[in-house]
TIMI-2910 file (N, C-alpha, C, CB; in pm, 1 decimal, decimal comma, always signed):
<rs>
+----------+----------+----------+----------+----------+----------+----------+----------+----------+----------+----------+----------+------+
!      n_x !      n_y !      n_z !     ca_x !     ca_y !     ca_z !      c_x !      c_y !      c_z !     cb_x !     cb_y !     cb_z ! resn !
+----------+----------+----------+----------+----------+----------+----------+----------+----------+----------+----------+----------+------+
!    +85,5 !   -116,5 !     +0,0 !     +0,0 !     +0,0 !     +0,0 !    +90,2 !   +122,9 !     +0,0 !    -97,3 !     -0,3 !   +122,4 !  Unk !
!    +64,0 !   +231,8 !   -119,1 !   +137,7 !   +315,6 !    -94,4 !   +130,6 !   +398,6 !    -26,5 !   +162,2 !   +348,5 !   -156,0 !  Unk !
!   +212,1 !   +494,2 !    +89,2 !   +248,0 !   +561,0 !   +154,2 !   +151,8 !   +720,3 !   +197,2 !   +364,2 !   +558,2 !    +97,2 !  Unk !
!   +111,8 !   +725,9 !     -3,4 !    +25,9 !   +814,3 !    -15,5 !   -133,6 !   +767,8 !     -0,6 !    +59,0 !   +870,9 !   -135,8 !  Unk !
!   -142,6 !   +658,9 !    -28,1 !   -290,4 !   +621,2 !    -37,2 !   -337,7 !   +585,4 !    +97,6 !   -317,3 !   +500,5 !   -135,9 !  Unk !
!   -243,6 !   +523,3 !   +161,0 !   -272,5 !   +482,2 !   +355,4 !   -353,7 !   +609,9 !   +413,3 !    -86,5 !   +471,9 !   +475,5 !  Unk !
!   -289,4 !   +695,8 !   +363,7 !   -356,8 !   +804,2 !   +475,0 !   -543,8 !   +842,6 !   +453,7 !   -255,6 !   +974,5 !   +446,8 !  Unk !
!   -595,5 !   +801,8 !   +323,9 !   -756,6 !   +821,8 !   +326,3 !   -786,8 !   +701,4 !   +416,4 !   -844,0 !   +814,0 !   +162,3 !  Unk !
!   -715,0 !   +606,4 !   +473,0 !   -814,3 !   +509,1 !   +552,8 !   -810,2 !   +522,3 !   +728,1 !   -767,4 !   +343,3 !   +508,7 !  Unk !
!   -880,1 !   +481,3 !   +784,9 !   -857,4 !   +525,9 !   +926,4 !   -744,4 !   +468,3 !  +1022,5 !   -978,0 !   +502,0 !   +991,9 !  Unk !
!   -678,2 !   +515,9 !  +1099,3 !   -584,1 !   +363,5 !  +1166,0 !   -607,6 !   +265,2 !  +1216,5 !   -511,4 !   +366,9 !  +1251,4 !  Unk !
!   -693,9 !   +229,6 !  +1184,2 !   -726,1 !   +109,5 !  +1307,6 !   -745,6 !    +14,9 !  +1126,5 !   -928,6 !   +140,5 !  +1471,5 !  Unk !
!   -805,8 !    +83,1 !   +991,1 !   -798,2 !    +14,1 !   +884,9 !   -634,4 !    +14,7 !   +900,7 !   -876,5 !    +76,8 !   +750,2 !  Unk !
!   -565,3 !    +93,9 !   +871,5 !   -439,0 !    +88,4 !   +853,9 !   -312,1 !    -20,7 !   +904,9 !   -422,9 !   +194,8 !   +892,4 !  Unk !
!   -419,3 !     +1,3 !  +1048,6 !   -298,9 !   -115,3 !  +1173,3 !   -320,9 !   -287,3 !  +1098,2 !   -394,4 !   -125,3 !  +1420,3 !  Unk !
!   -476,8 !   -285,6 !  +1081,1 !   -490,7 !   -405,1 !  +1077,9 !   -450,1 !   -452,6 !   +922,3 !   -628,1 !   -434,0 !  +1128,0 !  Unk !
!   -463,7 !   -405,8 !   +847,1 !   -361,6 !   -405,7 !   +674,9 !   -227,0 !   -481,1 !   +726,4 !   -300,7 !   -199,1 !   +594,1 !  Unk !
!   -137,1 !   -378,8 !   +830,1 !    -37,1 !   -419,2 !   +858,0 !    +13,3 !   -565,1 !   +876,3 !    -26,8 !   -360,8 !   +937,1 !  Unk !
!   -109,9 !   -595,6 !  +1020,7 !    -93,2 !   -693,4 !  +1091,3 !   -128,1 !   -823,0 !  +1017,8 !   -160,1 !   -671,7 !  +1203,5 !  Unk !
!   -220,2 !   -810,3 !   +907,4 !   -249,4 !   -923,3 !   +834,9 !   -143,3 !   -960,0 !   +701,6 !   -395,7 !   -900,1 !   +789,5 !  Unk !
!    -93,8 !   -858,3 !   +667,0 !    +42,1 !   -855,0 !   +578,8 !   +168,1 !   -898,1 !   +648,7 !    +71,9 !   -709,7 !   +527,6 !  Unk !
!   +158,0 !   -935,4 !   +747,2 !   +286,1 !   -946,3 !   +859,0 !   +232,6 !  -1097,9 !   +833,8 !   +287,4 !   -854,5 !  +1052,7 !  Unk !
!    +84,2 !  -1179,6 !   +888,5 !    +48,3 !  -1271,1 !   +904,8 !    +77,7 !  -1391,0 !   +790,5 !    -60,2 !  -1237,1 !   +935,1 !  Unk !
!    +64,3 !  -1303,8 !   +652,7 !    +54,9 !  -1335,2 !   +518,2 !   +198,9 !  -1390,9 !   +503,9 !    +12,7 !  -1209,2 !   +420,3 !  Unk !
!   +204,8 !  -1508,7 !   +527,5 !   +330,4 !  -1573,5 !   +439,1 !   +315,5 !  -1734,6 !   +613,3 !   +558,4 !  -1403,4 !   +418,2 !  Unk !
!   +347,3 !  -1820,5 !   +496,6 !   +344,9 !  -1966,5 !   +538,1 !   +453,1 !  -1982,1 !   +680,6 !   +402,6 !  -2069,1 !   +392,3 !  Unk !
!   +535,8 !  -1906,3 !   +655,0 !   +653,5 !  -1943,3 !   +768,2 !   +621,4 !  -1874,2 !   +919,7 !   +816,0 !  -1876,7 !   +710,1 !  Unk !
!   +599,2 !  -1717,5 !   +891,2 !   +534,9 !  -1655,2 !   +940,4 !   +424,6 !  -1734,3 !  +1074,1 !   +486,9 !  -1595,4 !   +826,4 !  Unk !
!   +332,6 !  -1761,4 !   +988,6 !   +217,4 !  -1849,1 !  +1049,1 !   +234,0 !  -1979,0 !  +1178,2 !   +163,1 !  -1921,3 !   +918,0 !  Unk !
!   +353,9 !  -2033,5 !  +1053,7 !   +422,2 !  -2118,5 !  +1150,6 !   +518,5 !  -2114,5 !  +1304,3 !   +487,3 !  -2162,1 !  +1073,2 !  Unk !
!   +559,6 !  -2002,2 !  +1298,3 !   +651,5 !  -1886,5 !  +1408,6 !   +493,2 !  -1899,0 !  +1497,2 !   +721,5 !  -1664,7 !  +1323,4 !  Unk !
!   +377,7 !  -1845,0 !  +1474,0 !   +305,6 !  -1786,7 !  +1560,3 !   +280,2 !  -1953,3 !  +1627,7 !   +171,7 !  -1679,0 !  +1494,3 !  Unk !
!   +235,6 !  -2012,6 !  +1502,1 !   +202,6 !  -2141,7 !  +1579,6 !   +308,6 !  -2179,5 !  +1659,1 !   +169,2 !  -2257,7 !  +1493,7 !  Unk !
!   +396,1 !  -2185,8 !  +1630,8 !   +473,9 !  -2249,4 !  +1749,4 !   +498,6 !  -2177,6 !  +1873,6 !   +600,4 !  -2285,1 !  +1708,1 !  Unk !
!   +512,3 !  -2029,8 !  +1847,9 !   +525,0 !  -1949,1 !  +1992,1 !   +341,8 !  -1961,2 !  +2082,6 !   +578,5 !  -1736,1 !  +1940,0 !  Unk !
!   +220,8 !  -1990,8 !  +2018,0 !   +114,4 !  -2050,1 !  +2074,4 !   +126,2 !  -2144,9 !  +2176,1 !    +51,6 !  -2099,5 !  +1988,6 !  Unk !
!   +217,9 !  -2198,0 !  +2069,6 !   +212,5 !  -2379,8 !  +2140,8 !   +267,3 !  -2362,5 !  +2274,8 !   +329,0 !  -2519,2 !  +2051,4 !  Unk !
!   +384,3 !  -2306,5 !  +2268,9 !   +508,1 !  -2289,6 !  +2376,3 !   +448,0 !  -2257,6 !  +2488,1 !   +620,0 !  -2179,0 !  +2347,7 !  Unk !
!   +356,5 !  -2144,2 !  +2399,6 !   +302,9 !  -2054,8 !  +2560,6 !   +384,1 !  -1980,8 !  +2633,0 !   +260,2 !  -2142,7 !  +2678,2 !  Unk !
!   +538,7 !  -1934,4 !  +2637,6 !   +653,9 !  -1911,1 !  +2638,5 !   +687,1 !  -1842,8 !  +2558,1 !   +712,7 !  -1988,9 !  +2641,1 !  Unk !
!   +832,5 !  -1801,7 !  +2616,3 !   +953,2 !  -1757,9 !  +2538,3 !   +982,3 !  -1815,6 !  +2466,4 !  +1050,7 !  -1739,1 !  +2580,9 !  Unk !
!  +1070,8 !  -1789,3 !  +2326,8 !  +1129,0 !  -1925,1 !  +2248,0 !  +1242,0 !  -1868,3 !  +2175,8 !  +1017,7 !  -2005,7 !  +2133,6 !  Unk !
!  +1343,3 !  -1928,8 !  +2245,3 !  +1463,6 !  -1839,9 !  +2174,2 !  +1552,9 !  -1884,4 !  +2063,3 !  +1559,5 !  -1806,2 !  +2271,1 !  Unk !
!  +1625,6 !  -2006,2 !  +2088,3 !  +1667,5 !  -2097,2 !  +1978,5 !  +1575,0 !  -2198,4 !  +1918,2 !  +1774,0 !  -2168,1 !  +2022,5 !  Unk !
!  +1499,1 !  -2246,1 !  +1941,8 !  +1405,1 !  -2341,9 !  +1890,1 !  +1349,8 !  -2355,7 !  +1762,4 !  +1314,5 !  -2335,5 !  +1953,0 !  Unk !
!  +1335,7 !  -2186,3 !  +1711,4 !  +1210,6 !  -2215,9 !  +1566,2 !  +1336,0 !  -2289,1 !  +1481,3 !  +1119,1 !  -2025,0 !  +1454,6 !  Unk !
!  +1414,3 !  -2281,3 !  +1474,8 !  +1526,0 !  -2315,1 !  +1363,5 !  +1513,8 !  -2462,3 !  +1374,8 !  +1693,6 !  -2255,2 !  +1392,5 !  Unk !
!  +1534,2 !  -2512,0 !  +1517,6 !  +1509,4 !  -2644,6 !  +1506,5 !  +1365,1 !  -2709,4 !  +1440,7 !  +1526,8 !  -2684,6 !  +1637,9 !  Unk !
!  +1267,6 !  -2618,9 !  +1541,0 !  +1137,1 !  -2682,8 !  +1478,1 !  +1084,9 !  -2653,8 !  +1371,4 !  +1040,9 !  -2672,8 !  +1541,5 !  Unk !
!  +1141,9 !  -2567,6 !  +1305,0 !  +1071,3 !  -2507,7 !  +1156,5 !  +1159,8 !  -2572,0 !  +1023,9 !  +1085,2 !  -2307,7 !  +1148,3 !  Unk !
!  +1239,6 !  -2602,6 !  +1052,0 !  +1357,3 !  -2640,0 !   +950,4 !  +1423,2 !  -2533,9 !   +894,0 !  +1313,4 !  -2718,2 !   +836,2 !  Unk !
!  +1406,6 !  -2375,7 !   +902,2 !  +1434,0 !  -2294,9 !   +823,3 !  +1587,4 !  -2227,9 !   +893,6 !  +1302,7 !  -2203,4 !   +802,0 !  Unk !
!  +1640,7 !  -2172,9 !   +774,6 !  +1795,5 !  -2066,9 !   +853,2 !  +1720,8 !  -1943,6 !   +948,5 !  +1921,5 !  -1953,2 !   +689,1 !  Unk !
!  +1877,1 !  -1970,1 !  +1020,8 !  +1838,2 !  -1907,5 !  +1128,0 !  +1807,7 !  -1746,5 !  +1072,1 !  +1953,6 !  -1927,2 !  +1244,4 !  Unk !
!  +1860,5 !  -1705,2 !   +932,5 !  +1862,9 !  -1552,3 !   +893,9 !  +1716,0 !  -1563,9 !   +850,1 !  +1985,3 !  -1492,8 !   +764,9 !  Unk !
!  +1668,6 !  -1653,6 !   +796,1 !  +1509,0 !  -1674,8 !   +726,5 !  +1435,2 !  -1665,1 !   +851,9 !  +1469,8 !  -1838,7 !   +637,4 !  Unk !
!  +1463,6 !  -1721,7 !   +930,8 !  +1386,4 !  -1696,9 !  +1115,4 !  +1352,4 !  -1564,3 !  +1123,4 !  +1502,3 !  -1721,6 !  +1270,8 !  Unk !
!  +1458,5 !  -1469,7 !  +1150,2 !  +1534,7 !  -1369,8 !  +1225,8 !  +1450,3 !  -1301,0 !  +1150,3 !  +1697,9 !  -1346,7 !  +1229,8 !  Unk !
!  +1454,6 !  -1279,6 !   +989,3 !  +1385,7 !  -1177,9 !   +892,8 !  +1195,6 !  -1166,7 !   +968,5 !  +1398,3 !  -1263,5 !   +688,9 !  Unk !
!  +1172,0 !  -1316,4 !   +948,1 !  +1024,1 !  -1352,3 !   +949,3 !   +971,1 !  -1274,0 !  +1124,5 !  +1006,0 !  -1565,6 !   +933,8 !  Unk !
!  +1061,8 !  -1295,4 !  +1202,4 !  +1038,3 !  -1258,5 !  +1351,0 !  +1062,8 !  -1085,1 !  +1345,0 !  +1163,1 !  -1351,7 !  +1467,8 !  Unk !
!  +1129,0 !  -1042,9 !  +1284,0 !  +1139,5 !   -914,8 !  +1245,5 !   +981,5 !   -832,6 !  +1175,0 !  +1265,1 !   -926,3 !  +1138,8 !  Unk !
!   +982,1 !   -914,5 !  +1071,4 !   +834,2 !   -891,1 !  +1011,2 !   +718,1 !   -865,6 !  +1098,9 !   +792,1 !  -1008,0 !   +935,8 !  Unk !
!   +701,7 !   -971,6 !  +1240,8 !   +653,1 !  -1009,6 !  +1326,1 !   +589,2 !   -883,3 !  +1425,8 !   +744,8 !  -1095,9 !  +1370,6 !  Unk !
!   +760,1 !   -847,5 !  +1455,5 !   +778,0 !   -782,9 !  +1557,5 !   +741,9 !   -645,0 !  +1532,2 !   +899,2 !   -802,0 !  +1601,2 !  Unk !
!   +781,3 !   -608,8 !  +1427,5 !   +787,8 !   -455,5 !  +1347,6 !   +582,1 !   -441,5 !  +1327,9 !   +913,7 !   -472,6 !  +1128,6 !  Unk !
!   +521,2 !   -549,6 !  +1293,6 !   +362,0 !   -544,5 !  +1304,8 !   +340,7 !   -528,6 !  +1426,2 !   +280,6 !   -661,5 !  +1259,7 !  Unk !
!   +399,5 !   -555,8 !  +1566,4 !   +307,2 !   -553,2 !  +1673,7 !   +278,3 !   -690,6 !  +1724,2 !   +183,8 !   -486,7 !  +1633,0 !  Unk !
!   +268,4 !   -802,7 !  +1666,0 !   +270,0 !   -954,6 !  +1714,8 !   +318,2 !   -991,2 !  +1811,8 !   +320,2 !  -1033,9 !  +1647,8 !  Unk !
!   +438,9 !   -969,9 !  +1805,8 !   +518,5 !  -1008,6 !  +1903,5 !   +616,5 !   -949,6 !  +1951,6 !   +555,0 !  -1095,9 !  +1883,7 !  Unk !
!   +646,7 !   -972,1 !  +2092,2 !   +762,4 !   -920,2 !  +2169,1 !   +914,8 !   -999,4 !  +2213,9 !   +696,6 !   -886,0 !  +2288,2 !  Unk !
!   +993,3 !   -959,8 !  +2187,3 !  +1120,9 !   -999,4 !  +2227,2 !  +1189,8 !   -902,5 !  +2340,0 !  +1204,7 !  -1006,5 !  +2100,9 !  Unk !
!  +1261,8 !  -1011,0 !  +2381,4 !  +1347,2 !   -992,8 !  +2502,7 !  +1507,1 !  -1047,7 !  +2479,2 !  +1273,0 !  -1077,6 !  +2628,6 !  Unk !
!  +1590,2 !   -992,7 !  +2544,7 !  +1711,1 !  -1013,9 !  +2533,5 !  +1745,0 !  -1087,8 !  +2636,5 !  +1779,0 !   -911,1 !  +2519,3 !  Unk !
!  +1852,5 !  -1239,1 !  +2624,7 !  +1836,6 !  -1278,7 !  +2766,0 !  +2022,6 !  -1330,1 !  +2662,9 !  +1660,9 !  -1417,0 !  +2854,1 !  Unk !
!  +2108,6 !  -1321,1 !  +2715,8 !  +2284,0 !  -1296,2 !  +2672,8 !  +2311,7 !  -1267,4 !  +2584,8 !  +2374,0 !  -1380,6 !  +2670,4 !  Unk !
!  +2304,5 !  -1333,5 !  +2462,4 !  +2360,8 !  -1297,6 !  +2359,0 !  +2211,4 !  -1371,2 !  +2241,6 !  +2542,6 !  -1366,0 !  +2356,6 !  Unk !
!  +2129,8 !  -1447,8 !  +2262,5 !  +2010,9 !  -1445,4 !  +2196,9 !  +1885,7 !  -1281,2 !  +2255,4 !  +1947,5 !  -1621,2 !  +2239,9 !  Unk !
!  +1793,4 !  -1325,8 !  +2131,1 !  +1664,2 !  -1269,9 !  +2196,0 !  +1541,8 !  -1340,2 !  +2178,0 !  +1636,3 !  -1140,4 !  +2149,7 !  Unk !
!  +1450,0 !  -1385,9 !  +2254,1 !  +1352,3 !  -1506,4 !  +2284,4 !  +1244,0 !  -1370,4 !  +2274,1 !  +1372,1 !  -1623,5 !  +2460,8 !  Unk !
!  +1157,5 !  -1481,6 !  +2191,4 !  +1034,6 !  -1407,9 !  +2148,2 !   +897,2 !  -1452,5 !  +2217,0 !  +1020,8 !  -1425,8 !  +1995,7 !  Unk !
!   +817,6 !  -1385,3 !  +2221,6 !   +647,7 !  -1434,1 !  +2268,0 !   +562,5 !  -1391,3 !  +2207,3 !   +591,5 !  -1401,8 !  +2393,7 !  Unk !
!   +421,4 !  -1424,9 !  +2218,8 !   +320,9 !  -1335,7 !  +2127,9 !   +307,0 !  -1220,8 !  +2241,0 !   +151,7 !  -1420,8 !  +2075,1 !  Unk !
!   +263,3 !  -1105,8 !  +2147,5 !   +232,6 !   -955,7 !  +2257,3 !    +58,9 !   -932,0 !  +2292,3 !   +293,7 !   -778,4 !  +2153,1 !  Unk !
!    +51,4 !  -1015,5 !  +2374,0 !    -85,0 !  -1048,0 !  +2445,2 !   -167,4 !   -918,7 !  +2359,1 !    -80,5 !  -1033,8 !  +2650,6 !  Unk !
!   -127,0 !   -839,7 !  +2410,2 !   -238,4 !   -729,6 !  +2435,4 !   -264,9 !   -676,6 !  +2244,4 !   -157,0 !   -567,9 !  +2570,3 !  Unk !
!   -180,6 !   -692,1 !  +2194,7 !   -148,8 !   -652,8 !  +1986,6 !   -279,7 !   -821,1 !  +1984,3 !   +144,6 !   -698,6 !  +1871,0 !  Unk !
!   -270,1 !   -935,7 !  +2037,3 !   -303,3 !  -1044,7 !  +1955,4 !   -450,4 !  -1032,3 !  +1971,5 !   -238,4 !  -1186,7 !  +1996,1 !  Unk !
!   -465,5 !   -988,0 !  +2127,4 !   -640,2 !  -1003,5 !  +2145,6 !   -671,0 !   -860,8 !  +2106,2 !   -711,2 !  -1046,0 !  +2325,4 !  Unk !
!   -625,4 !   -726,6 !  +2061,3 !   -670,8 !   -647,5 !  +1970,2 !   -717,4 !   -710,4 !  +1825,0 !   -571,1 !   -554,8 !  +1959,0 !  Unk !
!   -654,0 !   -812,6 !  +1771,2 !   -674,6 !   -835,1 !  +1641,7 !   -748,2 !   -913,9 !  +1614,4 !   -590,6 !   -857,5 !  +1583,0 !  Unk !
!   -772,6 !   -997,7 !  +1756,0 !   -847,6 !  -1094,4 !  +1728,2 !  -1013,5 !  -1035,6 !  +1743,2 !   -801,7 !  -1214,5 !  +1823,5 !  Unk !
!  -1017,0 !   -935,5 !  +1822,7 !  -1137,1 !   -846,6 !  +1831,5 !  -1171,8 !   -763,5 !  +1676,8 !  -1102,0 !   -730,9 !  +1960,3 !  Unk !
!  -1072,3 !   -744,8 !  +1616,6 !  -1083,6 !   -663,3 !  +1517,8 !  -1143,5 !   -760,9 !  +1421,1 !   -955,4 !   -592,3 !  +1479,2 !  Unk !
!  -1059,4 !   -862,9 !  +1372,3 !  -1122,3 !  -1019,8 !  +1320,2 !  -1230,2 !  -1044,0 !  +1309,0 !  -1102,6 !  -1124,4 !  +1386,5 !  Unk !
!  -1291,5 !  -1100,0 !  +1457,3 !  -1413,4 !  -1120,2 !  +1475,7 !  -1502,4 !   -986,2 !  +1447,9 !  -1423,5 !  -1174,8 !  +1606,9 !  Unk !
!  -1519,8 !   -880,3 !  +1510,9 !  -1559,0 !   -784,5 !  +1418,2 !  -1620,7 !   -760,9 !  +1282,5 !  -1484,9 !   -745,2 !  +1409,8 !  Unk !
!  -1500,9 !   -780,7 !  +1186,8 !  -1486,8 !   -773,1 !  +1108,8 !  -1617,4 !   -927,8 !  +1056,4 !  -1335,6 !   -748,8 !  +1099,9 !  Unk !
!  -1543,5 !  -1037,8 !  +1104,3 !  -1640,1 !  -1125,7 !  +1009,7 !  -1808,6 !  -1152,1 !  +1072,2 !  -1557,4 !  -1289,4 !   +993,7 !  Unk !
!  -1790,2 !  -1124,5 !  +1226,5 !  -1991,7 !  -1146,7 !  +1259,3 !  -2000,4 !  -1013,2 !  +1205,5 !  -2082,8 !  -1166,7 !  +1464,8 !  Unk !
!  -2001,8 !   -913,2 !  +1081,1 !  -2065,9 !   -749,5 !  +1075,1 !  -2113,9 !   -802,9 !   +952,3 !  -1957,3 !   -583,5 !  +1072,3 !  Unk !
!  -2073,2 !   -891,9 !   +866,8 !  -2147,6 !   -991,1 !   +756,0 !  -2295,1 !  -1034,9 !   +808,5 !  -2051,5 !  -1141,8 !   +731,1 !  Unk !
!  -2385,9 !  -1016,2 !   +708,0 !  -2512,2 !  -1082,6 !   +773,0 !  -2565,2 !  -1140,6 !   +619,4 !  -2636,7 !   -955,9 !   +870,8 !  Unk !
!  -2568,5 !  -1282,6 !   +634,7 !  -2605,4 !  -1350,1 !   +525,1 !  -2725,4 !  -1295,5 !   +445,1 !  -2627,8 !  -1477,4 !   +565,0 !  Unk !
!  -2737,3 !  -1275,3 !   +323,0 !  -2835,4 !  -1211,6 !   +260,9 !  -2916,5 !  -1314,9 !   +158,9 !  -2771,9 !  -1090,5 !   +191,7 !  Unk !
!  -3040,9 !  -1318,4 !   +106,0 !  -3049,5 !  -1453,2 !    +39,9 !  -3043,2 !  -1415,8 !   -114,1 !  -3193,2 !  -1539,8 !    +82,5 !  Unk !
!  -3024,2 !  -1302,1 !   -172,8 !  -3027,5 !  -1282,0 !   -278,4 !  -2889,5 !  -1205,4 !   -292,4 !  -3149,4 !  -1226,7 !   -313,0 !  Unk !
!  -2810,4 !  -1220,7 !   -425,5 !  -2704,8 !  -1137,1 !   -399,7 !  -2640,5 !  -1192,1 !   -524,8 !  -2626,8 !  -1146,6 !   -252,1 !  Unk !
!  -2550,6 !  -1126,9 !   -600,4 !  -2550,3 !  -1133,9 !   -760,2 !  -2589,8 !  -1245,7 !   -822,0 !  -2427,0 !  -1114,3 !   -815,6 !  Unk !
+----------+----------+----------+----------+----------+----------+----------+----------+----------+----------+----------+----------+------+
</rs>
């Protein structure tokens, strides 16, 4: 979305563009699922459990992080990630929202 066109929509359209473009990609998805699962921190692990390089990680958790998803922490020389409670159940409100404001219609093209 370009830079110029973002600004006719409201932020809360804007945030959530973001957050679903962050969501948008297979590996991505997989990061969340697994930091779900954990319930936890997870600092070295996705590499193991995802199969992917650790720079393909690092990018995707970046993507992540830069949307609002998730939070990292520094603990020596890694940084262990979590989902950011309060960004996930915003979106998930926004989500739902978004899909019960549909009301089935019986005629329609």
């Amino acid at each position: 979305m370009g830079v110029t066109k973002s600004e006719i929509f409201t932020e809360e359209q804007n945030k959530l563009a973001v957050q679903l473009k962050a969501i948008a990609h297979p590996a991505r998805i997989a990061i969340l699922q697994e930091l779900i699962k954990a319930n936890a921190c997870i600092c070295g692990e996705l590499v193991t459990e995802l199969g992917l390089a650790q720079a393909t990680i690092s990018q995707h958790l970046k993507e992540l992080k830069n949307a609002g998803l998730i939070q990292g922490t520094i603990e020596g020389v890694s940084v262990c990630y979590c989902i950011e409670p309060i960004a996930w159940k915003n979106l998930q409100n926004e989500l739902n929202g978004l899909f019960s404001s549909y009301k089935t219609i019986n005629s329609c093209c």
